[in-house]
C-alpha positions as CSV (number, residue, x, y, z in Angstrom):
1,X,3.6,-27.2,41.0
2,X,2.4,-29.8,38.4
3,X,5.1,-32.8,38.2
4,X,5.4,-32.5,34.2
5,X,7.2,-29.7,32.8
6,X,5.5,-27.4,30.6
7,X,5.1,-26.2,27.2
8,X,3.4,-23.0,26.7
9,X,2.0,-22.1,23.4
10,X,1.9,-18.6,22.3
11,X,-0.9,-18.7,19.0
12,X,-3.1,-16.3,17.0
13,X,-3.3,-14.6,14.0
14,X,-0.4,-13.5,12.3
15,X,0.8,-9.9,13.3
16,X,-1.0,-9.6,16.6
17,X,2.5,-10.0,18.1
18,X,3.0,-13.2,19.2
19,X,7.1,-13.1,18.8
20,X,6.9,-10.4,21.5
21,X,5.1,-12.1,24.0
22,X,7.0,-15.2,23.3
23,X,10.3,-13.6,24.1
24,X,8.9,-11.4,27.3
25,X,7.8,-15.2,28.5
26,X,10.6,-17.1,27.8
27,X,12.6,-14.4,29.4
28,X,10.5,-14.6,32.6
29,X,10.5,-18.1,32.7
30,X,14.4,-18.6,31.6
31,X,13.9,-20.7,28.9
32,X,13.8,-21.3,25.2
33,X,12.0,-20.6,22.1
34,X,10.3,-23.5,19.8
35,X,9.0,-21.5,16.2
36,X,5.7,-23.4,14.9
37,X,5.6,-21.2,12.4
38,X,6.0,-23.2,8.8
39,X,7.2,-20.5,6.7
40,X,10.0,-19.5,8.7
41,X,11.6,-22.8,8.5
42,X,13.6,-21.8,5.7
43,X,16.8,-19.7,5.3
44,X,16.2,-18.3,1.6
45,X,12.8,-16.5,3.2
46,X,13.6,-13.9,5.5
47,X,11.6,-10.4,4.8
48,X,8.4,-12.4,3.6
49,X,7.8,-14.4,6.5
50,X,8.4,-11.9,9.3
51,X,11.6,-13.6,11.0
52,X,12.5,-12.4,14.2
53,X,15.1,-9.4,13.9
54,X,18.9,-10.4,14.8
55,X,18.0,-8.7,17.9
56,X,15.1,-10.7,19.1
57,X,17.5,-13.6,17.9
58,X,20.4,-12.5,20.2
59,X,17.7,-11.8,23.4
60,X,16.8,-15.4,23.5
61,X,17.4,-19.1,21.9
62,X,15.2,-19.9,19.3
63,X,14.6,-23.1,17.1
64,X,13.1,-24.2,14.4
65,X,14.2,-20.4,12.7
66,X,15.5,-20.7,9.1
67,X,17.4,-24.1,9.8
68,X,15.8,-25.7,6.8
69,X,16.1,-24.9,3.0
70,X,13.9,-24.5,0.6
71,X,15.4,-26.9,-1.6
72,X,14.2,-29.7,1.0
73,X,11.0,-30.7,1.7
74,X,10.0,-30.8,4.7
75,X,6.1,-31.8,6.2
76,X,4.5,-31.0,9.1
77,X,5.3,-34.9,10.2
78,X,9.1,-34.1,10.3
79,X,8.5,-31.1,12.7
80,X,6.6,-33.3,15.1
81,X,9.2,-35.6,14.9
82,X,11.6,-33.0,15.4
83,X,10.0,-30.9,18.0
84,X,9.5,-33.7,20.1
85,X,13.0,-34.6,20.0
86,X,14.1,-31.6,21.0
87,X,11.1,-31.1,23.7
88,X,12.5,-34.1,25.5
89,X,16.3,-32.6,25.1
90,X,15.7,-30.3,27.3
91,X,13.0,-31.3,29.6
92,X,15.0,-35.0,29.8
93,X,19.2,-34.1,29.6
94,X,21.5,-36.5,27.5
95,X,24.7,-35.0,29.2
96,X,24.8,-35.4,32.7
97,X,25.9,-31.4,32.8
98,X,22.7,-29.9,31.0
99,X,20.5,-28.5,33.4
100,X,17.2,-29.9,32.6
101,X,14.3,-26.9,31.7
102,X,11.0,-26.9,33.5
103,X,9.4,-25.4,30.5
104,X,9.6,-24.5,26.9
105,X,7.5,-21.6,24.8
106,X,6.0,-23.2,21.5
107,X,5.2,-19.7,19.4
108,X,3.7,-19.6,15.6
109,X,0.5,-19.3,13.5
110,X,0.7,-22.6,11.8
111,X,-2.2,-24.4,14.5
112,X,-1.7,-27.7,12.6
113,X,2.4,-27.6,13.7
114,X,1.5,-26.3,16.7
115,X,-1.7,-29.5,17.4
116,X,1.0,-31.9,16.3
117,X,3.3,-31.4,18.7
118,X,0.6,-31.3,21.7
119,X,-1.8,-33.8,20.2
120,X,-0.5,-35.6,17.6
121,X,-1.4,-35.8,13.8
122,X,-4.1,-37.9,12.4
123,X,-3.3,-41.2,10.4
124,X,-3.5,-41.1,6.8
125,X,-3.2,-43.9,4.3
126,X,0.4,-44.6,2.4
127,X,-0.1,-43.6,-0.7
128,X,1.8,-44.7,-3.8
129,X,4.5,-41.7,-5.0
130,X,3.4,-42.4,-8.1
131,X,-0.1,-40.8,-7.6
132,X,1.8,-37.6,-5.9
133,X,4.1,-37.8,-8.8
134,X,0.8,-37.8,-11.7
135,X,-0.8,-35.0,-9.8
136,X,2.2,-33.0,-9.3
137,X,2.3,-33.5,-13.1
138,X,-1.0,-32.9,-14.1
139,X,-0.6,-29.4,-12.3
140,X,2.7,-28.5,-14.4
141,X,0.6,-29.3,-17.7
142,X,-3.0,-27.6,-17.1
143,X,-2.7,-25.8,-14.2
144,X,-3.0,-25.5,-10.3
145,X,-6.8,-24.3,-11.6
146,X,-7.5,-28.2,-12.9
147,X,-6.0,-29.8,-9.9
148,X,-8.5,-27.3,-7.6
149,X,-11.1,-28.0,-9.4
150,X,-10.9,-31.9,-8.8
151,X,-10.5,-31.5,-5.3
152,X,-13.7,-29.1,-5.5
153,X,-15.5,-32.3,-7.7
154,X,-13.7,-35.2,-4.9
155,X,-13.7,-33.2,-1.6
156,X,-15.9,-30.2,-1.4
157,X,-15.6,-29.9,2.4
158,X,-12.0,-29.5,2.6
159,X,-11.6,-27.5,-0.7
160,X,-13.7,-25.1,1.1
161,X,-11.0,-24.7,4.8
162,X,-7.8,-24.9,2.7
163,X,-5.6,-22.5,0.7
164,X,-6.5,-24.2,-2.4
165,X,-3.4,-21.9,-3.8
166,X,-1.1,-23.9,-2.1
167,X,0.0,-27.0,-3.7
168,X,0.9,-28.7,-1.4
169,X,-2.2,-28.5,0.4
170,X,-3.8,-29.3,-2.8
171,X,-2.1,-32.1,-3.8
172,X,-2.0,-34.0,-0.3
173,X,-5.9,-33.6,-0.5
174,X,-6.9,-34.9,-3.6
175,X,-4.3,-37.7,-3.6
176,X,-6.0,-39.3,-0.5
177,X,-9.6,-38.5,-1.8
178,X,-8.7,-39.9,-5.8
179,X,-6.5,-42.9,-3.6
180,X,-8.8,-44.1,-1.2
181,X,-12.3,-42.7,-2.8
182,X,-13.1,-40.6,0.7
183,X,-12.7,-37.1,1.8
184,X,-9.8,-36.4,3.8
185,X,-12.2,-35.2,6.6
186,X,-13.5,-39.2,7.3
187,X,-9.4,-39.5,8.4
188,X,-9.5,-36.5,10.6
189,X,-11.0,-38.0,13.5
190,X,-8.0,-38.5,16.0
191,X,-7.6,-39.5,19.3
192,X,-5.2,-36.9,21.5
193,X,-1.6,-38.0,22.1
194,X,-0.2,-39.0,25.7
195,X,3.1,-36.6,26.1
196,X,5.5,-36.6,29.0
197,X,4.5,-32.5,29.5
198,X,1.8,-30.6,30.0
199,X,0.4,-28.2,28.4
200,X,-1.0,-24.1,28.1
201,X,-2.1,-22.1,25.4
202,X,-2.3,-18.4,25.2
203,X,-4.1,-16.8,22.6
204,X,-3.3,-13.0,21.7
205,X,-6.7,-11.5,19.9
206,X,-7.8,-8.7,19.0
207,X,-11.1,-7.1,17.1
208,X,-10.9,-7.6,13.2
209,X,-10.6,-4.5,12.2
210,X,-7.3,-3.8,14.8
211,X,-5.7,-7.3,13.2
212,X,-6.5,-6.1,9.5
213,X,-4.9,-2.9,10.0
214,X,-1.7,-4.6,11.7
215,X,-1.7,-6.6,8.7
216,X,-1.4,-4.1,6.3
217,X,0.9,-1.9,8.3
218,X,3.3,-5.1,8.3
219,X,2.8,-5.7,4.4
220,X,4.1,-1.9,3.9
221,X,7.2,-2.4,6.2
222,X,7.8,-5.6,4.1
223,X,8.3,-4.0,1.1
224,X,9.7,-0.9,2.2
225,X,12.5,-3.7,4.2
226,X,12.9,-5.2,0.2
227,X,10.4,-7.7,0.0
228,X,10.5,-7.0,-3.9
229,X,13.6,-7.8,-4.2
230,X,13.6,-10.8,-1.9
231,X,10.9,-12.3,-4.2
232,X,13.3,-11.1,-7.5
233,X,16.2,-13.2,-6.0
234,X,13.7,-16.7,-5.6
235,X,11.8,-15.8,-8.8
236,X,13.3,-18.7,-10.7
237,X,12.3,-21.1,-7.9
238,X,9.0,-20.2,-7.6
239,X,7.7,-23.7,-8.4
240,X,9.2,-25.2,-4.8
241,X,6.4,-26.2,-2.5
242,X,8.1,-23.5,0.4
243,X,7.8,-20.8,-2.0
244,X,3.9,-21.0,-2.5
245,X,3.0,-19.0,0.7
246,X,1.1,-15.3,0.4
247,X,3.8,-12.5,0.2
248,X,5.9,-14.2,-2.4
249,X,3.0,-15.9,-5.1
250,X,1.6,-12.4,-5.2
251,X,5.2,-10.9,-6.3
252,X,6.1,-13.6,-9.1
253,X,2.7,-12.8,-10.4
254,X,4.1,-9.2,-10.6
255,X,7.5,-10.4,-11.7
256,X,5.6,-12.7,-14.5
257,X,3.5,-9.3,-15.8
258,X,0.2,-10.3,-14.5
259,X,-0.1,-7.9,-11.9
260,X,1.3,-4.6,-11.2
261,X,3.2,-3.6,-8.3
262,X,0.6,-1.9,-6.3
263,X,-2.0,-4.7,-7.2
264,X,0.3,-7.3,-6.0
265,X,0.8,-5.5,-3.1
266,X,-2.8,-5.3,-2.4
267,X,-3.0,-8.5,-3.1
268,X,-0.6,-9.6,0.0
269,X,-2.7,-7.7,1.9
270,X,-6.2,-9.0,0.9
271,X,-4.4,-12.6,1.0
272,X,-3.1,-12.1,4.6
273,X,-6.5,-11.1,5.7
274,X,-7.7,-14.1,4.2
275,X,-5.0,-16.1,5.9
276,X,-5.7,-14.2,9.7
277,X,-9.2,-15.5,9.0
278,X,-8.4,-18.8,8.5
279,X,-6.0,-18.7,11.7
280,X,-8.9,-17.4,13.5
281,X,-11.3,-20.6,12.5
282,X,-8.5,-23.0,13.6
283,X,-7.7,-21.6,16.9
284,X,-11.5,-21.1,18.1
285,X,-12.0,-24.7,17.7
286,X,-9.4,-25.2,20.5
287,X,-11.4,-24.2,23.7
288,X,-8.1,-24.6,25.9
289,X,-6.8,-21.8,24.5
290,X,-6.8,-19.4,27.4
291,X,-7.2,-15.6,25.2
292,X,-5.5,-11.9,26.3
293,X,-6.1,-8.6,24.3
294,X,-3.3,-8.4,22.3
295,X,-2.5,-5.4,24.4
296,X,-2.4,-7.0,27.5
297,X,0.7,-6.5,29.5
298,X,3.2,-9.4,29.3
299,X,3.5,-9.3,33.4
300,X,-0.4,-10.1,33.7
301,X,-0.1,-13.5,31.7
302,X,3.3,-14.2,33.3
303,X,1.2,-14.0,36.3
304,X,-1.5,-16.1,35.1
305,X,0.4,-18.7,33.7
306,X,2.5,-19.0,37.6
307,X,-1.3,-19.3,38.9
308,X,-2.4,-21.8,36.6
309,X,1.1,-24.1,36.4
310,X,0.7,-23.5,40.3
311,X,-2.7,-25.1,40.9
């Protein structure tokens, strides 16, 4: 048995049924539940982001699930913080009575939440609020579509791997490339983290066409759960950086009379797809990532993962 506890990391696109696996694991291995997943953070969002039922709540403890409003900012930089603080909670005890856990199951789609805890996140330059303040203002006046369109002028390589729908995204982009006159790539070029635990990833995967369908399967039990309504009762918030995330945008389009229902609809769908892919590119650069059909039988990677922790 390896002397440092471990932390294992259930990833892969979204609906492949991660949450499942997470829970069979952390029940096998009588633990806890980290969520890396960045849009369930908040507690207004609940249908739209694909929470885990009360049920799968009460099974086993989870963190990190709708602690956080949307009314707060909060970066990928305060997870790690946040994550690791709590990673060494309950691998390290404060009280002498806690019983200290030998490992911890880190589950979400979000891979860069997900790297920061295990690796760390790269080192950016401070830059001035009042160049996020200007952009942030330039967007209200002429539209995410000018603010893109920069980024596309001042950064073509990463306007090409982000959601350039996502302001947030946007915005932290093209402030560093207007700031410091170089592409956000030229920072991305960090060196791995020491951390008092180890480390193993499982990947569920599964051929596109099986993930597409279990997308769009999950987009119909969305709506018919009340997504619609969900989005009605954040509509007049829709300009909060936690609210800009594919299920909801879609919706206030709908709600705003640009789209129709069904078209927004088939937009969440065509979106998510788009999303999966991404997800896909991300994890496939990771070659630690040990991958299972996603119909793989929860006993055969609990077995695996006693092997591998064993060796």
């Amino acid at each position: 048995m390896k002397s440092k506890p471990l932390l294992i990391c259930v990833v892969g696109p979204t609906a492949i049924g991660k949450t499942s696996l997470a829970i069979a694991l952390a029940k096998a291995f009588s633990t806890e539940i980290i969520s890396a997943d960045s849009r369930q953070f908040y507690k207004e969002m609940s249908i739209g982001t694909a929470v885990p039922s009360e049920e799968e709540l009460a099974t086993i403890t989870h963190h990190f699930i709708q602690t956080k409003s949307i009314f707060n900012d909060y970066s990928v930089e305060d997870f790690e913080k946040h994550a690791l603080d709590l990673i060494e909670q309950k691998f390290l005890p404060r009280k002498k009575d806690d019983e200290a856990l030998t490992s911890l199951v880190m589950v979400g789609g979000s891979g860069l939440y997900v790297d920061a805890v295990v690796t760390g996140l790269d080192e950016f330059p401070k830059i001035p609020t009042e160049i996020r303040r200007k952009l942030n203002s330039d967007m209200e006046t002429f539209g995410i579509e000018y603010l893109q369109e920069r980024l596309k002028k001042a950064d073509p390589v990463h306007y090409s791997k982000i959601d350039i729908k996502n302001p947030h995204r946007l915005i932290r982009a093209l402030e560093i490339a207007e700031f410091t006159g170089k592409p956000i790539s030229s920072f991305l070029k960090k060196k791995s983290v020491s951390r008092n635990f180890e480390t193993l990833f499982i990947g569920l995967t599964a051929e596109r066409k099986i993930i597409y369908e279990r997308i769009n399967k999950r987009v119909d039990q969305m709506i018919e759960s009340g997504l619609e309504g969900e989005a009605q009762g954040l509509y007049k918030y829709r300009g909060k950086n936690a609210l800009q995330t594919v299920g909801y945008r879609e919706l206030f389009e709908y709600l705003d009379g640009k789209l129709t229902l069904e078209e927004a609809i088939s937009e969440i769908k065509k979106n998510t797809r788009r999303f999966a892919k991404r997800q896909g590119t991300w994890f496939r650069k990771n070659e630690a990532i040990q991958w299972f059909d996603y119909r793989t039988n929860p006993l055969e990677i609990i077995t695996f993962i006693h092997e591998k922790n064993a060796n």
